[in-house]
C-alpha positions in Angstrom: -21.1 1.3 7.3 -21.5 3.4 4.3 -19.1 3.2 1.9 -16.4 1.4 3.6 -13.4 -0.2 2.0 -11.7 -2.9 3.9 -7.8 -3.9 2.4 -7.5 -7.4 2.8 -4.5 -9.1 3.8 -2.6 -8.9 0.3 -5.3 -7.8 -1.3 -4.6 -6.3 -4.6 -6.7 -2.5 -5.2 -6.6 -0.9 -8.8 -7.5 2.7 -8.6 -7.7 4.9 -11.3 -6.9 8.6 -11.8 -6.2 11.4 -14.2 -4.5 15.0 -13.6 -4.5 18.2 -15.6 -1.3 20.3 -16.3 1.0 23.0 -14.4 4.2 25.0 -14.4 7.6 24.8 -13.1 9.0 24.4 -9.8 12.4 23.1 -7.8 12.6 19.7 -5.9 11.2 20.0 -2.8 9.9 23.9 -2.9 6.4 25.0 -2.6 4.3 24.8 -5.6 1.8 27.7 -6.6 -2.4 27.1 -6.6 -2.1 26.8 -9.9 0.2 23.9 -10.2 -1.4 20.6 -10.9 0.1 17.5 -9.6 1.2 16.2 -13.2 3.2 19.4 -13.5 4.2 19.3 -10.8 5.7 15.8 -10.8 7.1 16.6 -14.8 9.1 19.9 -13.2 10.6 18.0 -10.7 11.6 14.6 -12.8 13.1 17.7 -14.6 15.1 19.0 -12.0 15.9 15.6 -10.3 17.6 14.7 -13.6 19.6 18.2 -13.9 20.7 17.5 -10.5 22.9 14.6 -11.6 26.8 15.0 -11.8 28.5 13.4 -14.5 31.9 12.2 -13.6 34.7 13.8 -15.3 35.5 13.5 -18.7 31.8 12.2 -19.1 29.7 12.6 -22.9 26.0 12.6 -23.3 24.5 10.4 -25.4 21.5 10.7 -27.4 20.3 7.0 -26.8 20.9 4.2 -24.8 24.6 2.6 -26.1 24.7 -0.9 -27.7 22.6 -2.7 -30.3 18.6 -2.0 -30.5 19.7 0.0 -27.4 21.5 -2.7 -25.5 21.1 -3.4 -21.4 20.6 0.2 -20.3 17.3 0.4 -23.1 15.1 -0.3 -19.9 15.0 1.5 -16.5 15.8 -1.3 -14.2 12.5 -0.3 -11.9 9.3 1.0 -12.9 7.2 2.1 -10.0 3.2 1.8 -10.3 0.8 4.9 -10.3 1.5 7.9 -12.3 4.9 8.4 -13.0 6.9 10.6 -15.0 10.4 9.5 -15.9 13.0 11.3 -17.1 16.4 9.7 -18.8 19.4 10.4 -20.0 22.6 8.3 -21.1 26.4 8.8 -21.0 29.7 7.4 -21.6 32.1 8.2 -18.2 36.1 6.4 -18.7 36.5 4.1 -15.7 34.9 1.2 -14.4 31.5 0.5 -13.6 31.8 0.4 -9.7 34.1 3.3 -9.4 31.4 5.6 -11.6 28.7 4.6 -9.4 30.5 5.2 -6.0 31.8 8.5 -7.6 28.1 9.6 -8.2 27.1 8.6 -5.1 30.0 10.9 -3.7 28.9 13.8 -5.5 25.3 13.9 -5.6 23.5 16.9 -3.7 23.2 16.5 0.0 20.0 16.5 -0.2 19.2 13.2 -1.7 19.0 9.9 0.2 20.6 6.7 -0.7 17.9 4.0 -0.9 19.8 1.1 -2.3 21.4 -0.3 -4.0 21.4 -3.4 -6.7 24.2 -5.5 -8.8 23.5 -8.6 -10.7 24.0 -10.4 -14.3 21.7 -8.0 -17.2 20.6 -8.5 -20.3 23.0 -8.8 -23.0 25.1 -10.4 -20.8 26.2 -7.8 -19.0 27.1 -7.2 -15.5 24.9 -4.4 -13.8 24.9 -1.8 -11.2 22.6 0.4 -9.7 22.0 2.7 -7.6 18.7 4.5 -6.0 18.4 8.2 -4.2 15.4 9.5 -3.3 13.7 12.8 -1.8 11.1 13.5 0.5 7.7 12.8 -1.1 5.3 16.0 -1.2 2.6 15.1 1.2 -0.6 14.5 -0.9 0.8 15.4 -4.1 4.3 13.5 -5.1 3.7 10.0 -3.8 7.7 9.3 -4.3 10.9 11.3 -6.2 13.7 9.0 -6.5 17.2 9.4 -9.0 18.2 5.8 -10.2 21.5 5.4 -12.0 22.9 2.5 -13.5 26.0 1.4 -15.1 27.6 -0.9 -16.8 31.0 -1.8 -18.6 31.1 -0.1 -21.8 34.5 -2.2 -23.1 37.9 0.0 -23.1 38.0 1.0 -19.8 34.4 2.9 -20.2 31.1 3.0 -18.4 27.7 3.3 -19.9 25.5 5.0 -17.6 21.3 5.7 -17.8 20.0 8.0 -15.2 16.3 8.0 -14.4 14.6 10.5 -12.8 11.4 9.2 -11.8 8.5 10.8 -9.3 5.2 9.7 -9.2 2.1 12.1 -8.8 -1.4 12.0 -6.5 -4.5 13.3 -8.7 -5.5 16.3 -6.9 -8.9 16.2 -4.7 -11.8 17.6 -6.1 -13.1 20.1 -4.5 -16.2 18.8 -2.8 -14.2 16.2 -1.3 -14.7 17.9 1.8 -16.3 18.1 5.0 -19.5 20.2 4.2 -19.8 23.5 5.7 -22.6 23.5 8.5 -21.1 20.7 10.3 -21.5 21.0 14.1 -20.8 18.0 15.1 -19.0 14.1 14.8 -19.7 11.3 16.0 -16.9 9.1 16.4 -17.8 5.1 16.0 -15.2 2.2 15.9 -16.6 -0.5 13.6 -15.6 -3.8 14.8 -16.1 -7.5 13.4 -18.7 -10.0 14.4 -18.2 -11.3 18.7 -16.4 -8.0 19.6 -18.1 -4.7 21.7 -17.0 -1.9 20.2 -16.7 1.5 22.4 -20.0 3.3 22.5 -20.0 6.2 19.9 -18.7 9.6 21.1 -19.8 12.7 19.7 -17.5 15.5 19.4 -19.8 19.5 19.4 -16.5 21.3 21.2 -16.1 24.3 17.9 -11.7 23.7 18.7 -11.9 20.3 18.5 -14.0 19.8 15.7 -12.1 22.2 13.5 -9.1 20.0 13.8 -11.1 16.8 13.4 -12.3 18.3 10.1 -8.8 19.4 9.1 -7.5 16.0 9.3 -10.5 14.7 7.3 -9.9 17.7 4.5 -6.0 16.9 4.2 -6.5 13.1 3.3 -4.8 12.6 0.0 -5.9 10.6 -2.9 -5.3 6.8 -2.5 -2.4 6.0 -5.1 -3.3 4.6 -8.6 -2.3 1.7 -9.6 -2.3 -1.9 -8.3 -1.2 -2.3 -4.7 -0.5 -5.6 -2.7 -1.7 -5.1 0.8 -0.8 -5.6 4.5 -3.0 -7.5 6.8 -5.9 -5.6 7.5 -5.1 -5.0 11.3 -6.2 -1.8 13.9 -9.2 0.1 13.7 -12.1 1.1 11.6 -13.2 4.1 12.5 -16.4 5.7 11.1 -17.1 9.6 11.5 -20.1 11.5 10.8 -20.5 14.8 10.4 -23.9 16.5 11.4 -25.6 19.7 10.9 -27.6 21.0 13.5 -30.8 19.9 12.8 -28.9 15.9 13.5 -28.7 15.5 9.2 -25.7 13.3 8.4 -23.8 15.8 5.8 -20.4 13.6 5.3 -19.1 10.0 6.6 -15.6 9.2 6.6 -14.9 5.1 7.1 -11.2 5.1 7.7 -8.9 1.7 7.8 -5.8 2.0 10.0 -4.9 -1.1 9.1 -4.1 -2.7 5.1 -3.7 0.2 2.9 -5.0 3.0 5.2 -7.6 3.3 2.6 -10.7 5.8 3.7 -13.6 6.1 2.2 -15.6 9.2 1.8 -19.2 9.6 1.4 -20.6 13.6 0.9 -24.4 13.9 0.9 -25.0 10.0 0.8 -23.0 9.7 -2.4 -19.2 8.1 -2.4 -16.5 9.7 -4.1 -12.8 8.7 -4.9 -11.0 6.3 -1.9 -9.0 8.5 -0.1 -5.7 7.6 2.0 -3.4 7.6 5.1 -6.5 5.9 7.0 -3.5 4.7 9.3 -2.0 7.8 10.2 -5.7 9.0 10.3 -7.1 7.1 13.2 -5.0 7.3 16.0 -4.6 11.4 15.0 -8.7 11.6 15.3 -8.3 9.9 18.3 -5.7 11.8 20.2 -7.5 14.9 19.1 -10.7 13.8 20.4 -9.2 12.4 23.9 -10.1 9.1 23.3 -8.3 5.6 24.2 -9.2 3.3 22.0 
């Protein structure tokens, strides 16, 4: 099986990744060709953090309040990968609780509540959180989430730090592709020692192989970063892609199960692990008819 990558149960995977620069865009609207993911990601953080609503009779700050910076110095999550993160501090009058469910009231629709979080900090001082997100951008944002928390600033105050953090997918390069001249896949599950697998089915129908193809072109980049895994359940499914003299131009090994990582393999050389292998599989499968 060339080039396979099989996630373990809790298995921990460190990929690696870089991304090149871009220009501004909204949350959530399309980006131009030009737009790299790290732009893209840094506009957004941008945009995420403009979109916060400081309660009434809030100031800015220009760093964290308290001593060396005090409990709101640190963002109280940090997610792995690449991630921008934007922050900004005020002072709101009120308590802690009622600032935070005041926020949470006037937030734009379209954010998500995704939890939230109160226990003792550092200084000694009660905290609060709260977490809204927005849609991730398929294969480029991984995740765009607003966290704010608070905490009593003495006389009837709040200290508040507001992260905007979003995380970004290095974009594909662009020979991560199925090659042009394919005709045909054949479609093999890979199964472990004592099991019959299927026999292989090969796909030459022009419709259906387009779409096969199209799946295969719109995996994204697995996530950098260090990820503890799933058990490593559901299929492997292994693809070649043929010309038409039989020559194997591309192999995809896909994992439905563990991190849905894929692994793809142009011209008999690997390139970066891609992703979604668990979304991948039974998509493949559907589109080719079979039941797996």
């Amino acid at each position: 099986m060339p080039g396979a990558i099989l996630a373990t149960s809790c298995a921990a995977i460190a990929v690696s990744a870089c991304g090149t620069q871009a220009a501004t865009v909204q949350p959530g609207s399309s980006a131009p060709a030009a737009v790299s993911p790290r732009q893209r990601a840094a506009a957004d953080a941008a945009a995420i953090l403009a979109s916060f609503v400081p309660p009434a009779g809030a100031r800015r700050l220009t760093a964290a309040p308290g001593a060396g910076g005090g409990a709101l110095s640190q963002p109280i999550q940090v997610p792995g990968g690449n991630l921008v993160d934007d922050v900004s501090w005020w002072l709101a009058p009120g308590p802690p609780e009622a600032v935070l469910a005041w926020e949470q009231a006037h937030l734009p629709g379209r954010f998500a509540s995704a939890g939230s979080a109160e226990a003792g900090g550092r200084d000694g001082l009660y905290e609060w959180s709260h977490e809204f997100s927005l849609p991730p951008v398929p294969a480029v944002l991984d995740s765009r989430e607003l966290v704010v928390q608070v905490v009593s600033a003495g006389a009837n105050q709040t200290a508040i730090r507001v992260d905007s953090q979003v995380t970004w997918l290095p974009a594909k390069p662009a020979g991560e592709r199925v090659p042009a001249g394919t005709v045909s896949v054949t479609i093999s599950e890979v199964t472990g020692a004592g099991s019959k697998p299927p026999a292989p089915v090969t796909v030459t129908n022009k419709a259906t192989l387009r779409k096969i193809v199209s799946l295969a072109d719109a995996l994204p980049v697995f996530p950098p970063g260090i990820h503890s895994c799933p058990p490593s359940g559901g299929l492997l499914l292994e693809l070649a892609f043929r010309d038409a003299g039989g020559r194997v131009l591309a192999v995809v090994d896909a994992n439905q199960g563990g991190c849905g990582t894929v692994s793809f393999t142009v011209g008999g050389t690997s390139t970066l692990t891609l992703w979604h292998g668990a979304s991948f599989v039974p998509q493949v499968l559907k589109v080719a008819g079979l039941h797996w």
